[in-house]
mmCIF file of the N, C-alpha and C atoms, coordinates in Angstrom:
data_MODEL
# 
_entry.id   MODEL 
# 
loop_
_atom_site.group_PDB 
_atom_site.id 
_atom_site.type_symbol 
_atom_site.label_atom_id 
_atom_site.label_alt_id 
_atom_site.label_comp_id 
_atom_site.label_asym_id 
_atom_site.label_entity_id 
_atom_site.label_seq_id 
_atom_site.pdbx_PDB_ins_code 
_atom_site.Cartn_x 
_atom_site.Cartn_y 
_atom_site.Cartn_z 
_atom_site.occupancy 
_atom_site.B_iso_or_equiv 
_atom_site.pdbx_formal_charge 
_atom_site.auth_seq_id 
_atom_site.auth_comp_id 
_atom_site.auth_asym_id 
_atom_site.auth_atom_id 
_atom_site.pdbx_PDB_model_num 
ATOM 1   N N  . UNK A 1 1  ? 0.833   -1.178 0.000   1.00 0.00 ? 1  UNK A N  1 
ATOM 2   C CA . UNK A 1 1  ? 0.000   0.000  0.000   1.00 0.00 ? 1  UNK A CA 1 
ATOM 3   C C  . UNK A 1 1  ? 0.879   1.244  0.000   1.00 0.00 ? 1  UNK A C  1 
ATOM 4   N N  . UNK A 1 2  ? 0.381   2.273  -0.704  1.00 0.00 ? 2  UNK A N  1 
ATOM 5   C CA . UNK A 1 2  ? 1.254   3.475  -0.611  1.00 0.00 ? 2  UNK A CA 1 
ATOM 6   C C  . UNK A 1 2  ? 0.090   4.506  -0.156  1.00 0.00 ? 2  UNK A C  1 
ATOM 7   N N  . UNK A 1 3  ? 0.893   5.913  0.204   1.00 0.00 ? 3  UNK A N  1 
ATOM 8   C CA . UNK A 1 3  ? -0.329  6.891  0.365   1.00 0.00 ? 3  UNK A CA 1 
ATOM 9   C C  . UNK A 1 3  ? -0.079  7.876  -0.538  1.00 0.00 ? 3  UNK A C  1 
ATOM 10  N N  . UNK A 1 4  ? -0.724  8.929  -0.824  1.00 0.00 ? 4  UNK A N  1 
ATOM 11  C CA . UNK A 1 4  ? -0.307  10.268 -1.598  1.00 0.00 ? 4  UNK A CA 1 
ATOM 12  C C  . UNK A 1 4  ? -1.255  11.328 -1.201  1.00 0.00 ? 4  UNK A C  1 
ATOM 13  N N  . UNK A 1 5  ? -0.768  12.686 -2.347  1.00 0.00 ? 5  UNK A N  1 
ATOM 14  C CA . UNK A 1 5  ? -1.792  13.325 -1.484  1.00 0.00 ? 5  UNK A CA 1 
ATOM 15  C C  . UNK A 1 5  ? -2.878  13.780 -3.484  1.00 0.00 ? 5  UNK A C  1 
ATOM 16  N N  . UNK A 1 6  ? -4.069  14.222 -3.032  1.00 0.00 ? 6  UNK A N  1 
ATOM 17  C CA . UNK A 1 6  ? -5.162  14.570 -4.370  1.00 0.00 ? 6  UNK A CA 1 
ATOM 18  C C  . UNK A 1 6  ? -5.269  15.649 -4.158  1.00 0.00 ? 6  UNK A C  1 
ATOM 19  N N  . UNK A 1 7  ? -5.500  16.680 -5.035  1.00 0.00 ? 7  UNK A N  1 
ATOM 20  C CA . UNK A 1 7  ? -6.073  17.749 -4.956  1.00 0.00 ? 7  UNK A CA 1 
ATOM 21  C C  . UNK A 1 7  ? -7.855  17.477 -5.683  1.00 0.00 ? 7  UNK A C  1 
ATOM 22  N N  . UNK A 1 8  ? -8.289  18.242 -4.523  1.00 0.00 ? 8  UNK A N  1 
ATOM 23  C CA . UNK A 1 8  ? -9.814  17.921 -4.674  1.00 0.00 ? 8  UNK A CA 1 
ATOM 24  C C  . UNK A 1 8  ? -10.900 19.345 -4.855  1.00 0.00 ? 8  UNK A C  1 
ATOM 25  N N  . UNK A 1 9  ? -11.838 19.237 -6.298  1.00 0.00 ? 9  UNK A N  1 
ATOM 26  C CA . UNK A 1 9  ? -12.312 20.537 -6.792  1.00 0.00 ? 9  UNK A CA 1 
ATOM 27  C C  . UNK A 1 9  ? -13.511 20.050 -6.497  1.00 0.00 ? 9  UNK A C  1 
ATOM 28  N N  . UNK A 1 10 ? -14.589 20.534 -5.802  1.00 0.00 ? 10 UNK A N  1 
ATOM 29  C CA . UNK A 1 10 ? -15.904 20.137 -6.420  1.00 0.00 ? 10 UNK A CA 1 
ATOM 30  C C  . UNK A 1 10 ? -16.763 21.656 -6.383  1.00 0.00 ? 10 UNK A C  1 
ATOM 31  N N  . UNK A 1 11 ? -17.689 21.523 -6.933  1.00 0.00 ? 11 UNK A N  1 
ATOM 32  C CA . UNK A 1 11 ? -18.694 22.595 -7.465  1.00 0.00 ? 11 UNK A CA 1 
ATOM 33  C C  . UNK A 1 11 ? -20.203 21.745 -6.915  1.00 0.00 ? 11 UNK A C  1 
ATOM 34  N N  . UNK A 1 12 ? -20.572 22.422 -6.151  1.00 0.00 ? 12 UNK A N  1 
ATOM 35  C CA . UNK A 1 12 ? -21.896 22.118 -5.266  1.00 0.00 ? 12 UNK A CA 1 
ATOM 36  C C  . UNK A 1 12 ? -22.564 23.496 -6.351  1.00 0.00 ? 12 UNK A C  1 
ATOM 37  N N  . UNK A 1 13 ? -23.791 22.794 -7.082  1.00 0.00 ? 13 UNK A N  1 
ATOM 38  C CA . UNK A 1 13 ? -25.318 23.647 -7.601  1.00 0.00 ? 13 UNK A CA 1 
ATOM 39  C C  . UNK A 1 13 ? -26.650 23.644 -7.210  1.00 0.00 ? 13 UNK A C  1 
ATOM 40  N N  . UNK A 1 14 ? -26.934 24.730 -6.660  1.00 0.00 ? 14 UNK A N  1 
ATOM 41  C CA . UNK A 1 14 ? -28.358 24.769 -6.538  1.00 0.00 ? 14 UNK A CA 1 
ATOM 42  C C  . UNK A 1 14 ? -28.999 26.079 -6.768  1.00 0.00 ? 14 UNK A C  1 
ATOM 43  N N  . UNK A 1 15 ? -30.380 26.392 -6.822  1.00 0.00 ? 15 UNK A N  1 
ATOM 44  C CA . UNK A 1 15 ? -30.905 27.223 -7.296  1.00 0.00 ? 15 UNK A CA 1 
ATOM 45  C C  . UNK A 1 15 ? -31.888 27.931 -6.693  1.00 0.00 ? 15 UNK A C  1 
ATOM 46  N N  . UNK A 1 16 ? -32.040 29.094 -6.675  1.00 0.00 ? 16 UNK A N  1 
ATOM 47  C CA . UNK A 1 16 ? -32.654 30.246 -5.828  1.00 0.00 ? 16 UNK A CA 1 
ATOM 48  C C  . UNK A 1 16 ? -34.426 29.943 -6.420  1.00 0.00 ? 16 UNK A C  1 
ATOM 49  N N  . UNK A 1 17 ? -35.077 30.741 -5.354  1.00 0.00 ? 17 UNK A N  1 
ATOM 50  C CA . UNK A 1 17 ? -36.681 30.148 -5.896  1.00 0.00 ? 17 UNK A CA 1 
ATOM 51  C C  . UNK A 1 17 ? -36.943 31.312 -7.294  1.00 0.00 ? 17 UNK A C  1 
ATOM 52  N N  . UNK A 1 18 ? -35.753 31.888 -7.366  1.00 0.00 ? 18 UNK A N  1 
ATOM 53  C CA . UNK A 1 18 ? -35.968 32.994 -9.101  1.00 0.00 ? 18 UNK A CA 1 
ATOM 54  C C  . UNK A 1 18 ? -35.130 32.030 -10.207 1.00 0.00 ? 18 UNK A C  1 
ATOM 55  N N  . UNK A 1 19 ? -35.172 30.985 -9.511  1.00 0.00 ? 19 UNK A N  1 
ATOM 56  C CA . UNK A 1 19 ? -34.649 30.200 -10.674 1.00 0.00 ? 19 UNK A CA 1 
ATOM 57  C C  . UNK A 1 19 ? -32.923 29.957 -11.062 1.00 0.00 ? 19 UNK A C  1 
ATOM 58  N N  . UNK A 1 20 ? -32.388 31.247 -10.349 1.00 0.00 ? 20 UNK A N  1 
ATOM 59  C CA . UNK A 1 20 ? -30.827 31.577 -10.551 1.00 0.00 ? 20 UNK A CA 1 
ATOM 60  C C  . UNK A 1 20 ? -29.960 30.523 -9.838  1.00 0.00 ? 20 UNK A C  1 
ATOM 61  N N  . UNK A 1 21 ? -28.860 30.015 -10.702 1.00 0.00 ? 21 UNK A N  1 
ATOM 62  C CA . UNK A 1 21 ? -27.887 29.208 -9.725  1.00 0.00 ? 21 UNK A CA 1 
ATOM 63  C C  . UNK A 1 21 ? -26.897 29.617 -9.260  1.00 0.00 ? 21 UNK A C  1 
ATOM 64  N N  . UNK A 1 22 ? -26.815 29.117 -8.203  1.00 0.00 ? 22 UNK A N  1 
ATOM 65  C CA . UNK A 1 22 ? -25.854 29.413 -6.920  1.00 0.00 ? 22 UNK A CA 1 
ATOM 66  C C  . UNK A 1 22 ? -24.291 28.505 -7.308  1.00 0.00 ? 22 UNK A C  1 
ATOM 67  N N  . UNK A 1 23 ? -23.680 28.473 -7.275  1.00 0.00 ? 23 UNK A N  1 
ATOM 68  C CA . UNK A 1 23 ? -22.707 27.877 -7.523  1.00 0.00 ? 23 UNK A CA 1 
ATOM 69  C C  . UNK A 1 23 ? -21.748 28.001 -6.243  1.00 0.00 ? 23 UNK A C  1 
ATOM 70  N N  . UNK A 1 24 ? -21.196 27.085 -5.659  1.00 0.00 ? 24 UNK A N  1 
ATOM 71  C CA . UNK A 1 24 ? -20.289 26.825 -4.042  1.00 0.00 ? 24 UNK A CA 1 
ATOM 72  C C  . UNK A 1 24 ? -19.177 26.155 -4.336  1.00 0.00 ? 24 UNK A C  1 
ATOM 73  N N  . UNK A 1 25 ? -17.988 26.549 -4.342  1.00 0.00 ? 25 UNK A N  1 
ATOM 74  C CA . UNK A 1 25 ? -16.619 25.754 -4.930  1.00 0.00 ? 25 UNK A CA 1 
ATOM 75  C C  . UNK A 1 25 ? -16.078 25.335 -3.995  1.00 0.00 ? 25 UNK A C  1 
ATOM 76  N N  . UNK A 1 26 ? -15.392 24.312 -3.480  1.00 0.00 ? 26 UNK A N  1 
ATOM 77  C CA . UNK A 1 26 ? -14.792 23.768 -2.130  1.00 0.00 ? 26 UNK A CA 1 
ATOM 78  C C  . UNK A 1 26 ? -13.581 22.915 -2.686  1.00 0.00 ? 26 UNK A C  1 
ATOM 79  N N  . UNK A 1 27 ? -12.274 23.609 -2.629  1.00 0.00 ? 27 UNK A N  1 
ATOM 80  C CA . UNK A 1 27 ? -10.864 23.368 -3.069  1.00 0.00 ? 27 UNK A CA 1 
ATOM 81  C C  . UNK A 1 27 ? -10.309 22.666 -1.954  1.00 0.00 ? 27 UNK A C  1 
ATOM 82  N N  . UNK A 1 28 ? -9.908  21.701 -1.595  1.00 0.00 ? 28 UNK A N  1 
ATOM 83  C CA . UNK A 1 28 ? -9.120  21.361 -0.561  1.00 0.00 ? 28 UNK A CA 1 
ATOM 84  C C  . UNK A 1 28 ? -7.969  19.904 -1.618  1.00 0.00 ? 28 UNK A C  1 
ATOM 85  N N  . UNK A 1 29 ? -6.843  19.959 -0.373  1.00 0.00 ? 29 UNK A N  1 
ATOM 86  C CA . UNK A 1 29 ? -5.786  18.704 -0.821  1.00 0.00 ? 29 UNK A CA 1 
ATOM 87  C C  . UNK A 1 29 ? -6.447  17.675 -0.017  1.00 0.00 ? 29 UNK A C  1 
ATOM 88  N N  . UNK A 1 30 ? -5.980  16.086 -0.288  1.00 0.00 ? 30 UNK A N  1 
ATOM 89  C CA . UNK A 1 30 ? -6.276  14.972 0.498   1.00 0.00 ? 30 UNK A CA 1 
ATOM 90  C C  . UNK A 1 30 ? -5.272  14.256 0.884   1.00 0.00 ? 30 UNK A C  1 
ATOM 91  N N  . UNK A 1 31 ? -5.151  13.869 1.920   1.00 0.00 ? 31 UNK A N  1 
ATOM 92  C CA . UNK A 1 31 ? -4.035  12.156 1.520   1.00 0.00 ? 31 UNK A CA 1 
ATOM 93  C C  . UNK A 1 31 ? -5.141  10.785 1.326   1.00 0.00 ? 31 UNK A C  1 
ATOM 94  N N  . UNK A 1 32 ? -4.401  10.741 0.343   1.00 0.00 ? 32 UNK A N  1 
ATOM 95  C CA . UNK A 1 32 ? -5.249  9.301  -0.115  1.00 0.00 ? 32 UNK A CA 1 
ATOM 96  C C  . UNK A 1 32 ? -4.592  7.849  0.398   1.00 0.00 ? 32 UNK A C  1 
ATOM 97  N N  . UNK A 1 33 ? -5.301  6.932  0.612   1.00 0.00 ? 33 UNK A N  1 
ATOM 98  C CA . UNK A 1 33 ? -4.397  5.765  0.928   1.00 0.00 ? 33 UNK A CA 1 
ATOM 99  C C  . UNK A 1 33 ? -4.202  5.000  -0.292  1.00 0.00 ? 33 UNK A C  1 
ATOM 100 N N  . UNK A 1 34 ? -3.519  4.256  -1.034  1.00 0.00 ? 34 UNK A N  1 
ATOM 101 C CA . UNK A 1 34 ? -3.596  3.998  -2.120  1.00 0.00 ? 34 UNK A CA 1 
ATOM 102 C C  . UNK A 1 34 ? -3.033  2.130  -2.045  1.00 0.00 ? 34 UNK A C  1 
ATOM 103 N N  . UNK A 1 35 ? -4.104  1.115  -2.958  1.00 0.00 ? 35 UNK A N  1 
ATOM 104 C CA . UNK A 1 35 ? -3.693  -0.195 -2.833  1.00 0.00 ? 35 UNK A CA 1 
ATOM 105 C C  . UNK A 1 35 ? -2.024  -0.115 -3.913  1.00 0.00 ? 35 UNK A C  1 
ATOM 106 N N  . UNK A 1 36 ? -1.796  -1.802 -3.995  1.00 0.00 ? 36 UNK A N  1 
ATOM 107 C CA . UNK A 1 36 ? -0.381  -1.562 -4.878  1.00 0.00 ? 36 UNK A CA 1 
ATOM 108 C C  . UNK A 1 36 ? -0.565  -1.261 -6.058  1.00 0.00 ? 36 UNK A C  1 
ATOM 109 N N  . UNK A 1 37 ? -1.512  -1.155 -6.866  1.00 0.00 ? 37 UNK A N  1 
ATOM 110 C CA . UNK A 1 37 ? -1.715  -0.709 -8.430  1.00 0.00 ? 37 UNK A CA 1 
ATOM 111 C C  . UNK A 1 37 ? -2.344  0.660  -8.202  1.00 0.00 ? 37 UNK A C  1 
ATOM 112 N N  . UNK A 1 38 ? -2.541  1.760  -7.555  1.00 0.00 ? 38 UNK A N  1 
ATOM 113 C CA . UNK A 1 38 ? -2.364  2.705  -7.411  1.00 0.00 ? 38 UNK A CA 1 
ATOM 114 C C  . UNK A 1 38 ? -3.535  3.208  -7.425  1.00 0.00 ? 38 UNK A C  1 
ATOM 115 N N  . UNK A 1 39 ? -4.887  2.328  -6.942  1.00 0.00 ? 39 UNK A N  1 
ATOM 116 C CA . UNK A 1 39 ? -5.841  2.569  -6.894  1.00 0.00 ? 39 UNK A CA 1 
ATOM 117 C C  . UNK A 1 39 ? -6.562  3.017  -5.338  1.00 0.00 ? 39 UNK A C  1 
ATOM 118 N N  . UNK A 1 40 ? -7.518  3.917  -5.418  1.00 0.00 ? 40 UNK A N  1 
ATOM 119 C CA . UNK A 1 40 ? -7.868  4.983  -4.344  1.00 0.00 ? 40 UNK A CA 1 
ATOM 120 C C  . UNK A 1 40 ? -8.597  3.311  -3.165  1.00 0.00 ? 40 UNK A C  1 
ATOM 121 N N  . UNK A 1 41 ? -7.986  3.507  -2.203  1.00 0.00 ? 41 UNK A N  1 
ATOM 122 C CA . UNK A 1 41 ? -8.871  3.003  -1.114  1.00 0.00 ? 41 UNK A CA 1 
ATOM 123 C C  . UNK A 1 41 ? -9.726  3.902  -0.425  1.00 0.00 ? 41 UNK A C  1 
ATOM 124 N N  . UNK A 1 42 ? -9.298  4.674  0.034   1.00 0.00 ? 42 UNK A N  1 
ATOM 125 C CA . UNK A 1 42 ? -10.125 5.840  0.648   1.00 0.00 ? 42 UNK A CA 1 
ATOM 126 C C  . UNK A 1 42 ? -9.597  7.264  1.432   1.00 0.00 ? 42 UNK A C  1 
ATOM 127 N N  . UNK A 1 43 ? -9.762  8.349  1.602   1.00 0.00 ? 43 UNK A N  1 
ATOM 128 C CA . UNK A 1 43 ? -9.354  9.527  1.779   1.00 0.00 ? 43 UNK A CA 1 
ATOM 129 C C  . UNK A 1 43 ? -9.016  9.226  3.317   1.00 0.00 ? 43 UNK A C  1 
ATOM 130 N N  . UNK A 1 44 ? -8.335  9.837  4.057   1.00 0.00 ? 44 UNK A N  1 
ATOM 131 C CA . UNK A 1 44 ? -7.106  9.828  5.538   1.00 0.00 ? 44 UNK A CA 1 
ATOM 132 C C  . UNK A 1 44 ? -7.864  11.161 6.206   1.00 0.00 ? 44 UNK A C  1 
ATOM 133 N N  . UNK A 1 45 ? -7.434  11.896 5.148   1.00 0.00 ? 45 UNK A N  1 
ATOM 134 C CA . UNK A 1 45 ? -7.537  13.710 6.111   1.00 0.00 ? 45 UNK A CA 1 
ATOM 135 C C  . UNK A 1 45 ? -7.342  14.361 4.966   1.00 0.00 ? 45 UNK A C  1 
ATOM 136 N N  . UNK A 1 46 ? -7.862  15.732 4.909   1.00 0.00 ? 46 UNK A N  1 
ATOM 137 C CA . UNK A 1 46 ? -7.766  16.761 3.803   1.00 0.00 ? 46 UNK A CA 1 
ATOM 138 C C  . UNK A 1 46 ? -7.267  18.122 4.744   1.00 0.00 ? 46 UNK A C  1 
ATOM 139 N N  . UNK A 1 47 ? -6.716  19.199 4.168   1.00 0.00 ? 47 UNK A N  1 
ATOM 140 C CA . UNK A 1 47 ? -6.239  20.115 4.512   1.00 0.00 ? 47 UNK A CA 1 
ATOM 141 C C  . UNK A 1 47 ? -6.729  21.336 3.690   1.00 0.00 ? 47 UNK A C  1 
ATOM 142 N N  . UNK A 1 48 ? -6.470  22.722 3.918   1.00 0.00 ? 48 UNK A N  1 
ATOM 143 C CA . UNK A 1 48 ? -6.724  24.105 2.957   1.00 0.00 ? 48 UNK A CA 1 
ATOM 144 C C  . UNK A 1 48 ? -5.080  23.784 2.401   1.00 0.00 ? 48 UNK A C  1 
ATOM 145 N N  . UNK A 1 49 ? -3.931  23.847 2.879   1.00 0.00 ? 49 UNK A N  1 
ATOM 146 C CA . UNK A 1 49 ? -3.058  23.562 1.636   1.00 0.00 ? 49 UNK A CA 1 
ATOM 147 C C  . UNK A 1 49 ? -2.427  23.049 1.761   1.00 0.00 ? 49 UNK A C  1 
ATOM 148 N N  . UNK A 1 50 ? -1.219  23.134 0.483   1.00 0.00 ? 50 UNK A N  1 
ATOM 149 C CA . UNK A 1 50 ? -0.975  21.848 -0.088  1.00 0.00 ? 50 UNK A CA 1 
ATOM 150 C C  . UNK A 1 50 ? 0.768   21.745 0.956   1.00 0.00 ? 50 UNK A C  1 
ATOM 151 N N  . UNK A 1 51 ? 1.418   22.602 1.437   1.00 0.00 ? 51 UNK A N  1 
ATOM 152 C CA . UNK A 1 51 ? 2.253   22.698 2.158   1.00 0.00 ? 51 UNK A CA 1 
ATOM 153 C C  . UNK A 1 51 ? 2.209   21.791 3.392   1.00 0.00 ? 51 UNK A C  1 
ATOM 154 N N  . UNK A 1 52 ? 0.924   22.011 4.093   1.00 0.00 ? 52 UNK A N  1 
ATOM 155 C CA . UNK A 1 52 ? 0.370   21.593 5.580   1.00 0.00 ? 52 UNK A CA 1 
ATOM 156 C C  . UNK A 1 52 ? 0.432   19.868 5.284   1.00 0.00 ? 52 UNK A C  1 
ATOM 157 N N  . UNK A 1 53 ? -0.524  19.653 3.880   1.00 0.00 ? 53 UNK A N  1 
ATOM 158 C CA . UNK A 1 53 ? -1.017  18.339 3.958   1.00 0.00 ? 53 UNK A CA 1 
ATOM 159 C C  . UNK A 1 53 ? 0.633   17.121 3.509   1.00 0.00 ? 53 UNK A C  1 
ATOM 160 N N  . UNK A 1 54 ? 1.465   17.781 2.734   1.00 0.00 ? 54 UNK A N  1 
ATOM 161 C CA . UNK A 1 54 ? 2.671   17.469 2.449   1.00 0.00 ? 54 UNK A CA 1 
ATOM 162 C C  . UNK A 1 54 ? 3.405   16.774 3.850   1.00 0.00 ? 54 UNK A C  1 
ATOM 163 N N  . UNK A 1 55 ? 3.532   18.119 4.868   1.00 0.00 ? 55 UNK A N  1 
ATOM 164 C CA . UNK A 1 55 ? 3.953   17.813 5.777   1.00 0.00 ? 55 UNK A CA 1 
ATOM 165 C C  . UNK A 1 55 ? 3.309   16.346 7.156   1.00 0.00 ? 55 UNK A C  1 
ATOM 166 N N  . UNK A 1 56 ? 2.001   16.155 6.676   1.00 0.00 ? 56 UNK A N  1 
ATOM 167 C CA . UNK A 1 56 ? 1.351   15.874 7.186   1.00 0.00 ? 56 UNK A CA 1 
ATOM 168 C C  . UNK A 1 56 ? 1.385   14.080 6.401   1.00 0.00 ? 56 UNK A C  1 
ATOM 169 N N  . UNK A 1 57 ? 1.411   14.360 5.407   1.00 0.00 ? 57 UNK A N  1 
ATOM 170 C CA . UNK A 1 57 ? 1.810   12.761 4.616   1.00 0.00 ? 57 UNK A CA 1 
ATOM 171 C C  . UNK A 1 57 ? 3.458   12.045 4.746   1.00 0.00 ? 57 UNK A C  1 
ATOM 172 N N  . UNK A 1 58 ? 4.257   13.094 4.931   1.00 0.00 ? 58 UNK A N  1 
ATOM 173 C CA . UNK A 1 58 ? 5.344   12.093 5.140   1.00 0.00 ? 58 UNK A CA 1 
ATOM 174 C C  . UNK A 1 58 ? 5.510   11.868 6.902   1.00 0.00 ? 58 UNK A C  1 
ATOM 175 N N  . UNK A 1 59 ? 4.724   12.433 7.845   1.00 0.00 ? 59 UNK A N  1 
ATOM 176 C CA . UNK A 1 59 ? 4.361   12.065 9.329   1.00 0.00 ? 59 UNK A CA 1 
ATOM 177 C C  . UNK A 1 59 ? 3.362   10.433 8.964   1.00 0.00 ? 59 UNK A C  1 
ATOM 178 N N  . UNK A 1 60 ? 2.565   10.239 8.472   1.00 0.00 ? 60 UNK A N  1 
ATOM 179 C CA . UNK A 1 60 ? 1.738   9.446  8.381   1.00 0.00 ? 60 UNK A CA 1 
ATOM 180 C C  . UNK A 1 60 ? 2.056   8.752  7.741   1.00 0.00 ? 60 UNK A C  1 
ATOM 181 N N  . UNK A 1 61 ? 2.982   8.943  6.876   1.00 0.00 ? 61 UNK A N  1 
ATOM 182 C CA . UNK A 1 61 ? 3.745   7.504  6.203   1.00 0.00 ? 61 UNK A CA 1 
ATOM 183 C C  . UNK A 1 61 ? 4.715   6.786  6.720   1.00 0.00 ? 61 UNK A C  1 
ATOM 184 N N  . UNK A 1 62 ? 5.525   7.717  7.757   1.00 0.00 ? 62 UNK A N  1 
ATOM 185 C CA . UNK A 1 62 ? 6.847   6.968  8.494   1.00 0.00 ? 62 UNK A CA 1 
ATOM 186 C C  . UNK A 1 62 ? 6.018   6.546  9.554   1.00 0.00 ? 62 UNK A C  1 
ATOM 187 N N  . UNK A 1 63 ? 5.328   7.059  10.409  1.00 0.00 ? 63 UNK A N  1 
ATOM 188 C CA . UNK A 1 63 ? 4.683   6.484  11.141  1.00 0.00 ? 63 UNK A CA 1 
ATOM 189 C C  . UNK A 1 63 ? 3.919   4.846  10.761  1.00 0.00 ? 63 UNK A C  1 
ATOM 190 N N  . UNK A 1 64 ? 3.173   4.832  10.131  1.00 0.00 ? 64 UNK A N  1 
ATOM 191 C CA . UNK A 1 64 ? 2.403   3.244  9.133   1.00 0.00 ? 64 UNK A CA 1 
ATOM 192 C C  . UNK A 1 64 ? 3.669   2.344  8.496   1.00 0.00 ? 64 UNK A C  1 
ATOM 193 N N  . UNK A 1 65 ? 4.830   2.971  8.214   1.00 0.00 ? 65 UNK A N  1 
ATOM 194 C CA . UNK A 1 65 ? 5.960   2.082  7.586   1.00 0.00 ? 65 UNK A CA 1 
ATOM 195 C C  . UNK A 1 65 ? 5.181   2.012  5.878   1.00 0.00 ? 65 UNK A C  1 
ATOM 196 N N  . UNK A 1 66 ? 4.408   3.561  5.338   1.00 0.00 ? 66 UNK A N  1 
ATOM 197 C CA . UNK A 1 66 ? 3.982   3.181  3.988   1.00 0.00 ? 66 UNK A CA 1 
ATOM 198 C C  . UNK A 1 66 ? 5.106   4.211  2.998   1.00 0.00 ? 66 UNK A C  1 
ATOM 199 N N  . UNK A 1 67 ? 4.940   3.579  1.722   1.00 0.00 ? 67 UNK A N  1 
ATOM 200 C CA . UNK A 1 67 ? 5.980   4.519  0.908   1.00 0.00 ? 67 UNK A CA 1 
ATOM 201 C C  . UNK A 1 67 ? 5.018   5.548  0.491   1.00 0.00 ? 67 UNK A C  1 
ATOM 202 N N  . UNK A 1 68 ? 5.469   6.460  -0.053  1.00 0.00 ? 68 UNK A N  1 
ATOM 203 C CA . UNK A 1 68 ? 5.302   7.743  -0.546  1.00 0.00 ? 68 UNK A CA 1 
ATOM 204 C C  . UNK A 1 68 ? 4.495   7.713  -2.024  1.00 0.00 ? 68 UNK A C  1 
ATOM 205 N N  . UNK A 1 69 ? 3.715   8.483  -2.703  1.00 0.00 ? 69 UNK A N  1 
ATOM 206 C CA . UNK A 1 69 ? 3.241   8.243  -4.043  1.00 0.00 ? 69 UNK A CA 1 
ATOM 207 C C  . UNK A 1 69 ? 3.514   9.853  -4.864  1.00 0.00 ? 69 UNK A C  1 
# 
């Protein structure tokens, strides 16, 4: 297993009772845990940036004994 980290965009839509859409953007990084073919098991922790969460993946990887992605 390895971990890494994602950068994650999503766009939340909904619409006012005049019909107008609202649009809500929510940017954050992740560490992902990742099986050996490099496929997503599931998200760890997310951060606002990408500095914090960096620091925060090679703590959580030496700690678990996982390699880096």
């Amino acid at each position: 297993m390895k971990i890494g980290i994602k950068e994650s965009n999503l766009t939340w839509r909904s619409y006012s009772q005049g019909n107008r859409p609202l649009d809500i953007n929510s940017n954050d990084y992740r560490i992902i845990l990742l099986d050996s073919v490099n496929k997503e098991i599931m998200p760890v922790k997310k951060f606002n940036s990408k500095e914090l969460a960096k620091i925060e993946l090679v703590t959580i990887g030496n700690n678990l004994g996982l390699s880096l992605y």
